[in-house]
N, C-alpha and C positions, 0 to 999 in steps of 0.2 A: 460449331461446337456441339458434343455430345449431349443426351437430357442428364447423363448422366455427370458430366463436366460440368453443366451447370447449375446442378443442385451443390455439388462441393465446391464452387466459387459463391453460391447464394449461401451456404452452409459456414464456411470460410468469413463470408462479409457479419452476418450475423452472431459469427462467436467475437469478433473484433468491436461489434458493437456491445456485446453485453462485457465487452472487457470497458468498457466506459463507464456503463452502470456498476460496475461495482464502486468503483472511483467515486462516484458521483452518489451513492445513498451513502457511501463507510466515510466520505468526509462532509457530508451536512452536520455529522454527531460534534465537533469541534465549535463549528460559528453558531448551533443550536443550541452548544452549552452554555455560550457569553447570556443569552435569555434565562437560560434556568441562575446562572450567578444571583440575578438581580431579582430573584423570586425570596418572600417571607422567609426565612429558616434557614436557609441558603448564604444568605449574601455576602459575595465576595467570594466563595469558596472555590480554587479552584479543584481541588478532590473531586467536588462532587460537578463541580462545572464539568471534569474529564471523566468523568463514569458512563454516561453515553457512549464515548468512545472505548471503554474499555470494556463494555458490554458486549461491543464490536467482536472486540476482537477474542474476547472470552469462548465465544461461541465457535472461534477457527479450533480452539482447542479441542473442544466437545464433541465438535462435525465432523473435523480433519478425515479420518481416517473411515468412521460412517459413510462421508460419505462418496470417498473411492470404492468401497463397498456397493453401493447405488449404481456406480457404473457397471459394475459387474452383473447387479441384478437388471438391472432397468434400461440400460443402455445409454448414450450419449443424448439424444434427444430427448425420454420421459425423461430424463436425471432434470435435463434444460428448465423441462416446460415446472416439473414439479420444485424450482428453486426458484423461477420467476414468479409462481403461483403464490411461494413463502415470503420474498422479497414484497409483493403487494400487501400481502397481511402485516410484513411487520413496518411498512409502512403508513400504513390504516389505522393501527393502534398507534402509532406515533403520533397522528391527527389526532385521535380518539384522548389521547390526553390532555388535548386544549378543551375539552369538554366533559369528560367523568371525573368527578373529584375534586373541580377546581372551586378552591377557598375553602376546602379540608384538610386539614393534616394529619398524617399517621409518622409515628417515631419522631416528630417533633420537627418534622420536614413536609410540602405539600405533597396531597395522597396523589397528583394526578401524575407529580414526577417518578413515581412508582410506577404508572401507565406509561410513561413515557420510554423508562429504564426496559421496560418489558418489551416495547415495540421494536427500540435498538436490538436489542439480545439477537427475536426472533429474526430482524433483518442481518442479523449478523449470520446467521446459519444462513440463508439467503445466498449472502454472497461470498461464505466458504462453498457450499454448492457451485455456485455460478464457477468460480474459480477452477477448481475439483474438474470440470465439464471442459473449459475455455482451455485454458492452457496443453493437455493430452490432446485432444482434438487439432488445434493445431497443431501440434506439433507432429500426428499421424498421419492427417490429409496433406500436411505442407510436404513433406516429402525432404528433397534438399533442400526447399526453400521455408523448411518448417521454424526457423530461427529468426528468416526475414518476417513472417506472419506474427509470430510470436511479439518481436520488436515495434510493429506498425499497431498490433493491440493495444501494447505498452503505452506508444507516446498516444492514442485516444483517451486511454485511462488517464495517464498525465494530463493532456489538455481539457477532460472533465474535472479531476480534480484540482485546478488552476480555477476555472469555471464557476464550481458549486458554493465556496466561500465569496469570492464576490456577487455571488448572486443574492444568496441568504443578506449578506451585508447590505445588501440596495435594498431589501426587504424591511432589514430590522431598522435601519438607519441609525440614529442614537438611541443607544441605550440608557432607561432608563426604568425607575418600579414599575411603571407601568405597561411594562414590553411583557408580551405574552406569547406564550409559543403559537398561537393561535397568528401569530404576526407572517410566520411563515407557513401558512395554507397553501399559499402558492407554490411553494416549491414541492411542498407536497404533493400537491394537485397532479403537480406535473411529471413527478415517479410516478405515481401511480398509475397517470395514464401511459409513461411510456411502456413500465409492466406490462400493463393490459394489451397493449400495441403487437408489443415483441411475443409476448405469449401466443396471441392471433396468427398471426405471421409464423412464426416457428412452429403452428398447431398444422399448419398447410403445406410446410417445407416436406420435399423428402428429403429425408439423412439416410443416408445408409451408414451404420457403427463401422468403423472401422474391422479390418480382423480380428484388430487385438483382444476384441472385446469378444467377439463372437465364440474365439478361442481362449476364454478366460479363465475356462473350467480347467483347463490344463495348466493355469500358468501359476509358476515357481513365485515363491517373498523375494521380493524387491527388496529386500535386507539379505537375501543371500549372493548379492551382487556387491562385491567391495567396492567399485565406484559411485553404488547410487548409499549405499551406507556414509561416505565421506561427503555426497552431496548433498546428503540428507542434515548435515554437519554445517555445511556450508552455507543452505541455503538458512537455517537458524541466525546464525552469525550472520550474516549478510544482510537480514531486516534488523536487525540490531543496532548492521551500521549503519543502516540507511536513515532509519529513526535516529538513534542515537546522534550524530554528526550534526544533524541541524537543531534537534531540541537541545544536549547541553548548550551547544552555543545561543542559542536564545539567552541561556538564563547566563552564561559568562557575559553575555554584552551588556544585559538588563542590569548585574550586578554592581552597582560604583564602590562598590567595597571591598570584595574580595575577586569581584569578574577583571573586567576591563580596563576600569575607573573612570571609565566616562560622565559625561555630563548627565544627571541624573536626571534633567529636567529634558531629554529628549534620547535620553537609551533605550528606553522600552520602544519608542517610534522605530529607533533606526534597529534595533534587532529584530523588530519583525520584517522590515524592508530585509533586512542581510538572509534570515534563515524564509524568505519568499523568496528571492534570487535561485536559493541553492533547490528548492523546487523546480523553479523556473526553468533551470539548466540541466535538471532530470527529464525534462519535456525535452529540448535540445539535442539531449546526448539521445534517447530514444529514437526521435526523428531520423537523426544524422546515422543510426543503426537500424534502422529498417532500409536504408538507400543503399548500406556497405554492407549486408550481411546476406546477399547474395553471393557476394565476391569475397565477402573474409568471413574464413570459418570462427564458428563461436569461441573454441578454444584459442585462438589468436587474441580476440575480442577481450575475453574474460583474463587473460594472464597479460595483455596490452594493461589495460583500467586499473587491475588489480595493483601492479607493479605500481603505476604511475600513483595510486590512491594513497597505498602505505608511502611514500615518499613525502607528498603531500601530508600526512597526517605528523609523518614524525617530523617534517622540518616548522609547522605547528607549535607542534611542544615545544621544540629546542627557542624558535624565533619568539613566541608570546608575545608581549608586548611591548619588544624589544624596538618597535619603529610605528608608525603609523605612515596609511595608502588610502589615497581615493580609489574608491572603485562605483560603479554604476550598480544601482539595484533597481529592483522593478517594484513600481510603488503603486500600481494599481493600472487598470483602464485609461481615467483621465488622466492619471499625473505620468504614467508612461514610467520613463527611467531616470533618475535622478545620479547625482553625486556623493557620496557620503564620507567622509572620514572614520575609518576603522583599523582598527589592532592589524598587523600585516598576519597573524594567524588568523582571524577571520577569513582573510580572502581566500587563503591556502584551503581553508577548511570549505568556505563556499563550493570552489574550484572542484570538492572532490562530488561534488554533485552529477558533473557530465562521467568521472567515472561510476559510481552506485547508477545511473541510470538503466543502465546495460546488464547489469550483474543476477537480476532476477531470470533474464528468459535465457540468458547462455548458462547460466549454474543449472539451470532446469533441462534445457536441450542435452549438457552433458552426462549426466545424471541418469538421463532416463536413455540412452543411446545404448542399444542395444538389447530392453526391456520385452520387446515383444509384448506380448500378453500380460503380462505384470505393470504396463503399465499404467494403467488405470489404478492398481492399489497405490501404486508410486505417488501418485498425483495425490488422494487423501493423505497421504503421510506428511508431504512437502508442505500440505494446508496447515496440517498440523504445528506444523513448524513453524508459523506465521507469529507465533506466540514468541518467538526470539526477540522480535520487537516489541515487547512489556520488558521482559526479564532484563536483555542487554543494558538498555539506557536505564536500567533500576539501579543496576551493577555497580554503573558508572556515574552515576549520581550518587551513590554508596560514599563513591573512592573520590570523586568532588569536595561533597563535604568534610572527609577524613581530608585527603593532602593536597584540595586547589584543582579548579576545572582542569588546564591543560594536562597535570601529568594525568589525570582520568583519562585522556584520549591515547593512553597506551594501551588500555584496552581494546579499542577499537582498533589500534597499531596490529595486535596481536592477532584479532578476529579478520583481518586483513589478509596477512602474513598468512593465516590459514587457507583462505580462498586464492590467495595465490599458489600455496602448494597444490591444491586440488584444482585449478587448471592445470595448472606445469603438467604435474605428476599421476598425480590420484584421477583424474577423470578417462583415464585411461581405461576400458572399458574391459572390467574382470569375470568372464561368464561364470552361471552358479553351477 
């Protein structure tokens, strides 16, 4: 093999690796909130328990488009090295919280959770960068097999974010006042040095930027292409659903009053089991699409899921709690997979997990198919987009509390319904 074939398969392995890291800093912010819950000022809250995460993602907003920008200046590699660089700092400060401030409070909350909110943020820019980089890249070195690369990213991303909450979890162990965020150093420890690692490594690689980039000066808005306009569309709605589908159902199963009606002395247990599953099977469907996505094109892929998803979601609504089914969830490491008794819209809704699995890297391969040189601004817009998943399930817990969980999953019927037009039809590639 060529030196040059083998820097873009070393190039290739390593954007697939930092598609992990992202996974893996953007879900520590979830099991590191259950510790701030249980702090002074705090307690209980989950508002502020979920702000961590929402700092995350705040900053996909702010970056999105910056920093496809980045590509254009900087190229695919400085872009790399200067978001892995961001990614350790805003990790650093997140350490740095269990240490400045701690048993001060400002605004009537502890000062260090302040430190802490700041650390998220910046790692949120981090891995909107990382993103911005990973995704384009593959998809230009992959060539035809740019969907299969794509898809194999995916499920490492999934199988770190599987990963990163039971890890924290063996960390914190019970919770209780006394848990500090200082409880998980180690997991910190260990982004940080993977940063450090991949930074090293990537400082040594050569990358050659693809053309697109090198020809960027020349290239047209990615908004003047009617395909990557309606993907742009799509890919909003599409974390929406992906978010949305497993958080309301949490709170329909938790609910014994107006959710499910289950047993309240063990609904919170089994909805977290149910919406871990529908994770679980996002890993699966990945997998099973980096093996088929050599041999079936993404548009097959994306208008297959799509189809099968919206079916699944409206036979949901209409079934409710119209019967109960055992189904199998996945209840951790040691306890492996269990049994459970659930609503038969549960499992419909689970199920649509192996579809949304798939729906990020084929709405994105389509989207961007036939960008040329625009495609690197494409890629910060799509980041941008990221933010679909706050708004969507806001929407939709809006329309919960007005008329009852299930009919709320008409919206994601709807947001469905869309991303199946734009496989069918709309991804059809409109030059500008």
């Amino acid at each position: 093999m060529s030196k040059k074939g083998n820097s873009s398969i070393i190039a290739i392995i390593a954007m697939i690796f930092l598609f992990g890291m992202i996974s893996f800093v953007t879900n520590l912010a979830a099991p590191i909130g259950n510790i701030w819950k249980m702090q002074p000022g705090i307690e209980g809250s989950n508002f502020w328990g979920m702000m961590g995460n929402m700092m995350n993602f705040l900053a996909y907003a702010i970056m999105g488009i910056p920093a496809g920008k980045m590509l254009t200046k900087f190229g695919y590699k400085r872009t790399a090295l200067i978001a892995i660089a961001v990614g350790f700092l805003g990790v650093f400060i997140q350490f740095l919280s269990g240490i400045v401030g701690v048993g001060s409070t400002a605004m009537g909350l502890p000062a260090n959770f302040f430190v802490y909110l700041f650390g998220a943020f910046v790692a949120g820019f981090s891995m909107c960068m990382l993103n911005t980089v990973v995704n384009p890249m593959l998809k230009l070195m992959g060539g035809a097999r740019s969907n299969q690369y794509i898809q194999i990213g995916g499920s490492f991303n999934s199988l770190m974010g599987t990963l990163t909450p039971m890890l924290v979890g063996a960390l914190i162990g019970t919770l209780t006042k006394d848990s500090l965020i200082s409880d998980v150093n180690p997991v910190l420890f260990l982004a940080m040095g993977v940063f450090a690692f991949a930074f090293i490594v990537l400082l040594f690689v050569n990358i050659q930027d693809p053309e697109a980039v090198k020809d960027s000066s020349h290239a047209v808005s990615p908004m003047k292409f009617k395909h990557f306009v309606l993907g742009v569309i799509a890919i909003f709605v599409y974390v929406g659903v992906e978010v949305g589908i497993p958080g309301t159902l949490n709170f329909y199963l938790s609910d014994p009053v107006k959710g499910a009606g289950m047993d309240p002395s063990t609904a919170v247990s089994i909805a977290g089991f149910v919406a871990g599953t529908y994770w679980f099977l996002m890993l699966i469907g990945r997998l099973t699409s980096s093996v088929i996505s050599g041999k079936v094109s993404a548009r097959a892929q994306l208008t297959c899921v799509s189809a099968v998803a919206l079916v699944l979601i409206v036979l949901a609504i209409i079934l409710g709690n119209s019967s109960t089914v055992s189904m199998p969830v996945f209840k951790g490491v040691q306890d492996g997979f269990g049994m459970v008794q659930v609503p038969i819209a549960a499992l419909l809704l689970v199920l649509c997990g192996l579809c949304t699995s798939v729906m990020w890297g084929t709405i994105f391969d389509l989207a961007c198919e036939g960008l040329g040189a625009s495609t690197n601004q494409a890629s910060g817009i799509f980041m941008a987009m990221v933010v679909g998943g706050g708004i969507v399930p806001l929407i939709q817990n809006a329309i919960a509390d007005a008329v009852g969980y299930m009919p709320s999953y008409w919206l994601l019927a709807a947001c469905v319904a869309f991303i199946l037009y734009f496989a069918a039809v709309g991804s059809k590639v409109k030059k500008a």
